[in-house]
N, C-alpha and C positions, 0 to 999 in steps of 0.2 A: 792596358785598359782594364778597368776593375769594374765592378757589379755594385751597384745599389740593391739591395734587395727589402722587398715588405718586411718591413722591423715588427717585432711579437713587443708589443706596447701596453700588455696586460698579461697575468698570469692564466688567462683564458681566451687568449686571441687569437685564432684560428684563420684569420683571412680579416681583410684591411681594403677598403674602400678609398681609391684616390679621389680629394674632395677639389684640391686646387693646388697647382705648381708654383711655386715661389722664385722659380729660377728656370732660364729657357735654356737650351741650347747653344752653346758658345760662350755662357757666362764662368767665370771663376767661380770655384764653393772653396771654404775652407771649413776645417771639422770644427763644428759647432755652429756654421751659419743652419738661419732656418731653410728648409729644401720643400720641403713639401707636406700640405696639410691631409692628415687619414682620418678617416672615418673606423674607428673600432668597435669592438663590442660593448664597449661601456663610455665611450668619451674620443668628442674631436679633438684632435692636439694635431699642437706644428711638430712634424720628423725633423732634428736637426743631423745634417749632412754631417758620417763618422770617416769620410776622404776627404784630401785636400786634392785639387786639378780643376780641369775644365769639365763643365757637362757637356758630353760630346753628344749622346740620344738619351731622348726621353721614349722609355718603354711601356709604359702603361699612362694612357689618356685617362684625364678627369672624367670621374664616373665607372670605370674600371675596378672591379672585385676581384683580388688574387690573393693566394693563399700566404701565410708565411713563409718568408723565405726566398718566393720567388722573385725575380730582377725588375726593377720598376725603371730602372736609367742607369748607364754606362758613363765615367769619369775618367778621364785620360789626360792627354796632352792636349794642347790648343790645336796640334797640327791633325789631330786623327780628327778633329769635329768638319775640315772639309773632307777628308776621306770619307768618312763615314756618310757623307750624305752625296757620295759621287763627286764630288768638286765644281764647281764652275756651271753651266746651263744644266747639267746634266745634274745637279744637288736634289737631294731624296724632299721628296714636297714637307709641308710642315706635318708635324706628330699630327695624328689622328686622320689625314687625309691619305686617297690612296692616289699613288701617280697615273696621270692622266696619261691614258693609252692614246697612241700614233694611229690615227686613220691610215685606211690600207691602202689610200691614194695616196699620200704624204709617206707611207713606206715605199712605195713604186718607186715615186719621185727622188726618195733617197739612195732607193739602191739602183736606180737608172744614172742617176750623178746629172750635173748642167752638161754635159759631150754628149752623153747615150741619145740619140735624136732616132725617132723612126725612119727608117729606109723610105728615101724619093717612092712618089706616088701610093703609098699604101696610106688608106683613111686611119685614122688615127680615131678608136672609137669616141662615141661622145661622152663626156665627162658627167660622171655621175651628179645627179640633182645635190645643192647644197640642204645640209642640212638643216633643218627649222632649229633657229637660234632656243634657245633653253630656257623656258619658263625661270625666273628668279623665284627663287625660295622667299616667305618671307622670314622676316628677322628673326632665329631663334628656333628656326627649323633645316636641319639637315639636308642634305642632296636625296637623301633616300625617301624624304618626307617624315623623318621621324624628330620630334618634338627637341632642343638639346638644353639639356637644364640640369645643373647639380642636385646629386639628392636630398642635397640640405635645403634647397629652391623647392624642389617637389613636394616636400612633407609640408614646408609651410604652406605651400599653395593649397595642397590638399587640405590641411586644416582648417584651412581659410575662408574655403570656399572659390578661390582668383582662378581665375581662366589665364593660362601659361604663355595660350597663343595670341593672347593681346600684347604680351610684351616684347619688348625690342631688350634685347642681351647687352652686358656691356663686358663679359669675359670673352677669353679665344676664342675664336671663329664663329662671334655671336652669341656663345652659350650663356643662358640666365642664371645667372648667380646667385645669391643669396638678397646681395646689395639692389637686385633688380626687382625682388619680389616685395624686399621691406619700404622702397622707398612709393611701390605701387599701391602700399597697404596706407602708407602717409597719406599720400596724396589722393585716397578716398575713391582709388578704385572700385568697383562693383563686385562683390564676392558673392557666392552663393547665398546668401541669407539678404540680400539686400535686392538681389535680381528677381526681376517676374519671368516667371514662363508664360511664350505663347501662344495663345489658345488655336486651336488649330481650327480650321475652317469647318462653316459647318456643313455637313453632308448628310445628306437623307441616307438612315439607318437602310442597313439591307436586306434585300428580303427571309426572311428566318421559314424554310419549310415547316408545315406543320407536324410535329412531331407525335406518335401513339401516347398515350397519359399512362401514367405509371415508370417507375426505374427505365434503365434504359443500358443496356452493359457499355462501358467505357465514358460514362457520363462525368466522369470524375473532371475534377480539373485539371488541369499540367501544373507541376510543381511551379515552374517559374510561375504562372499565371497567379496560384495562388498567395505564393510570394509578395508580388508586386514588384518593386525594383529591388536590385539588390544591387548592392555598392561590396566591393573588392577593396580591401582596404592591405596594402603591402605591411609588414612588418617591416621598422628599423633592426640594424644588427643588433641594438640594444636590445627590442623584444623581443628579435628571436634568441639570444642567450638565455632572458631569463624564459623562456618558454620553455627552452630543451631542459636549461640545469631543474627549475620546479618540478617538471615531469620526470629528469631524470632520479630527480630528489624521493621524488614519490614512489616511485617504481623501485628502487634500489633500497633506500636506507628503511627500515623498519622504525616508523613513529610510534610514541606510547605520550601522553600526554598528563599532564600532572596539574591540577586548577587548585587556587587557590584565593582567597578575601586577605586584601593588606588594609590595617586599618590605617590611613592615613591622618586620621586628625592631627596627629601631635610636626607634621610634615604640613601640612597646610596652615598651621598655625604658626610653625618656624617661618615658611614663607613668608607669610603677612607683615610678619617683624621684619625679617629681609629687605622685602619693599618699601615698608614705612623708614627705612634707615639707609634707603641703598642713595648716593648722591644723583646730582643730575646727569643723563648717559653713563649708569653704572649698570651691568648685567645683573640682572634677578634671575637666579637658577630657574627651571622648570620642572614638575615633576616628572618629569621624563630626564634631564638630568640628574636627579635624583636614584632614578631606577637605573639607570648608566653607571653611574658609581655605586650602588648598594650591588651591581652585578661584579662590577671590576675585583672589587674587596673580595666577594663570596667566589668567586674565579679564583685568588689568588689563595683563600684556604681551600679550595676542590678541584684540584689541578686537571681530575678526567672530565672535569666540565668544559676546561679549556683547551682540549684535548680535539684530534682530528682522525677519522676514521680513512687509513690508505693504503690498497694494496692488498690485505688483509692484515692489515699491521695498526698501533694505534702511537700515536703521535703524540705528545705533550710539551705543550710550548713555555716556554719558560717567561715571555711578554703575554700581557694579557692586553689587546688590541680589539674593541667593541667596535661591531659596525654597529649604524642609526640605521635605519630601514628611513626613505625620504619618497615621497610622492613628488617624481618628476612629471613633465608633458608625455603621458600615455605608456609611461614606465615605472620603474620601481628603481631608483638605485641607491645603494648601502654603502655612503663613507664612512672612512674608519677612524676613530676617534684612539689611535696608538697611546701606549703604557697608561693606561685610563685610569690602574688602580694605584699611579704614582700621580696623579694630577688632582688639584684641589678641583671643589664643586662648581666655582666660581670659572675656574678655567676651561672645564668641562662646559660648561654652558658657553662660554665664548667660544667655543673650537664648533660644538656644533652649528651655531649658529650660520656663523663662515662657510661652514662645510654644505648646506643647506642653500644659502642663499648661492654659491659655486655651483650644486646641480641643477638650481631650476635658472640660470643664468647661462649654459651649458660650459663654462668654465672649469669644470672641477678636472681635475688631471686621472689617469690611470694609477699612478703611485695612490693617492687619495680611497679609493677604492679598493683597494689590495691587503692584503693581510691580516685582515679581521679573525679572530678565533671566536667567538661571540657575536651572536648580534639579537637589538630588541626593536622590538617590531611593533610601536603605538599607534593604536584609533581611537583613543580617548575623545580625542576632539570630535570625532563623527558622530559621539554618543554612544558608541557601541562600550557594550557592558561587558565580555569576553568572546574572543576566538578563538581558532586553534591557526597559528601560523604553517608553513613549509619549512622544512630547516634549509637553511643555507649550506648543501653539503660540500664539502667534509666537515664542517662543524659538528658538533656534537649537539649540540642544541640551541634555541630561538625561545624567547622571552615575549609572548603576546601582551602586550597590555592595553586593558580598556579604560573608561572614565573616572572620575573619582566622583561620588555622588552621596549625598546625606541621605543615611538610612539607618529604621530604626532597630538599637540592638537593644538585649538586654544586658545587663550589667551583671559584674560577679555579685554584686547587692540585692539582685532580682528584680531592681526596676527598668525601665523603659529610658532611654536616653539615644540623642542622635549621634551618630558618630557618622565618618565622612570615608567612604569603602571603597578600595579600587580592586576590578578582578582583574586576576593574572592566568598566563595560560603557559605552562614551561611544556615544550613539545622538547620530546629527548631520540637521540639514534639511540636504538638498544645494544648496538655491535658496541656503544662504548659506556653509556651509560643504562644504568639497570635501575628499577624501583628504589629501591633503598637510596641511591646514589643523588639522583634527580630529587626526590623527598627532601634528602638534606642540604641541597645546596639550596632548592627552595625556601625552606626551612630561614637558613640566614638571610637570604634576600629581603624577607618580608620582615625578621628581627633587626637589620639595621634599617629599614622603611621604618618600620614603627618606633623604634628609638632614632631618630635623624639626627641626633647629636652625634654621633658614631661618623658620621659620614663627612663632621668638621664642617658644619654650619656656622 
């Protein structure tokens, strides 16, 4: 019998959420069937089973957190799967339930046997009262009274507004799935923003003593009260990663920041032509593909830009692999757009795009998000004019970009003329990069911006 254990499904996966089992007890796996769905730090995906046998137990129930590494189900022979569960009446109840203990009359009774009979004429006391039959749960709630729902069910619900205990479950042992809460949202359930609260009866205010005029010590409020309600909102594993790594980011690597004006006119005018020429469902780069490839290039002449700080050691990668920073559902996550500075404009904008509509679809894979040496990080669209980003550590640096916007310059002529401006914000780790270094790569970023022929338009 051999070990399934929590598979590390990211280069930062520390512990792995069982979301749903693909396979029960007693079924055949061969390596490469799907086994079971995880919930990681960056992305659900299906686990494909790396043994071939029977799944004789399943160790870790849907909704269960455990670290890498540890055993989630055991694979063997067909013949340990009834070992394994005692055999015959006596077989171990299904995963997640606990066996139902033997009342102590019913042990009497077993270890008395049908012959043990009480001795002629002694009263045989009276038999304990039966016990009051057991309240039934309803649907989708535990023996314990605790609610049973996927955490992928929970988040939606929560965001929702849905009330969890109106639904009836259609996974094991009742538990509300995914599929229970989306078809609840279809079919035009009542979510928090649709539901009335109701008014509570009215009551004669109570009597308030008369109090002395003037302060009063202890008159303050109580924080809750001040408050008002307060809502407890859980973080997914997703945002607790990026919480730790930002804060780690901050705390650890030493930022210095480098702002800079790219004049984009001669880039917003290549675009135009672009567009006016592109066929019908043909991709029009963005200027944000643009800055993707005008970073890939300036990476690949500034090698400590694409360099990684670890250890106390420094790294230099010989791929230059851009993450996009992407506004998911209530997170931030960074695919990576791999060898960027050997990919045309054109392709670069299709890959992101893909990559993009995969995280906010929750499709995109852990390989997808992995290996970035680089990443840029745009709000142009929010209007925002410049910020300073967090580096993605161990990267060496983050590429802020804001909007691009017509404003007036003056000309080496000395006149007044609009040109079309976008600010940049290069945040640099000093452990690898230094003034001078940052400056320079800078520097090219914004010269093959401003000449966008460079960049094989």
């Amino acid at each position: 019998m051999a070990d399934i254990v929590m598979p590390r499904l990211s280069d930062s996966m520390e512990e792995g959420t069982v979301l749903r089992w693909l396979k029960s007890p007693g079924d055949q796996v061969a390596v490469g069937d799907e086994l079971v769905e995880i919930e990681t730090d960056k992305a659900n995906m299906v686990y494909e089973s790396d043994l071939d046998g029977t799944i004789v137990e399943i160790l870790a129930q849907e909704g269960d957190t455990l670290p890498v590494g540890d055993p989630i189900a055991r694979v063997g022979d067909a013949s340990e799967v009834a070992a394994s569960n005692g055999g015959g009446a006596g077989a171990a109840p299904p995963a997640g339930r606990p066996r139902e203990e033997s009342t102590p009359g019913a042990q009497a009774a077993d270890e008395r046997g049908a012959g043990d009979q009480e001795p002629a004429g002694v009263a045989s006391p009276a038999p304990p009262p039966a016990p009051a039959a057991p309240t039934p749960s309803p649907a989708g709630v535990g023996g314990d009274g605790r609610l049973k729902a996927s955490p992928i069910a929970r988040r939606i619900a929560r965001d929702r507004g849905l009330d969890l205990s109106a639904l009836s479950g259609s996974g094991p042992g009742g538990r509300i799935v995914k599929a229970d809460v989306e078809r609840a949202l279809e079919s035009g359930a009542p979510t928090a923003a649709t539901q009335v609260a109701p008014q509570p009866p009215a009551e004669a205010p109570p009597a308030v003593p008369t109090a002395p005029a003037g302060p009063t010590a202890g008159a303050a409020e109580k924080p809750e009260t001040a408050k008002g309600a307060v809502e407890v909102v859980e973080l997914t594993k997703l945002q607790q990663t990026v919480a730790r790594r930002m804060a780690e980011s901050k705390a650890t690597a030493p930022h210095f920041y480098l702002q800079a004006e790219i004049d984009m006119t001669a880039a917003v005018e290549g675009r135009a032509e672009l567009k006016a020429s592109a066929r019908e469902g043909e991709v029009v780069p963005t200027f944000n593909d643009m800055v993707v490839k005008a970073c890939a290039l300036a990476l690949r002449e500034h090698p400590r830009a694409n360099g990684a700080y670890r250890d106390g050691k420094i790294e230099l990668y010989s791929r230059v692999n851009v993450g996009v920073a992407v506004a998911a559902q209530n997170a931030l996550v960074v695919p990576t757009v791999f060898d960027a500075d050997q990919k045309g404009l054109r392709r670069i904008a299709t890959e992101t795009r893909a990559l993009a509509a995969r995280v906010r679809d929750g499709s995109i894979t852990p390989p997808e998000l992995s290996g970035g040496t680089f990443t840029v990080s745009n709000l142009g669209m929010y209007g925002i004019s410049n910020f300073g980003a967090v580096i993605n550590t161990p990267q060496a640096g983050i590429l802020a970009v804001g909007e691009v916007k017509a404003k007036p310059v003056v000309g080496d002529s000395g006149e007044i003329e609009v040109r079309r401006l976008m600010g940049v914000t290069l945040a640099c780790d000093h452990r690898i990069l230094y003034g001078a270094d940052g400056a320079e790569f800078l520097a090219r970023v914004r010269g093959l911006l401003e000449q966008p022929f460079g960049l094989a338009l």
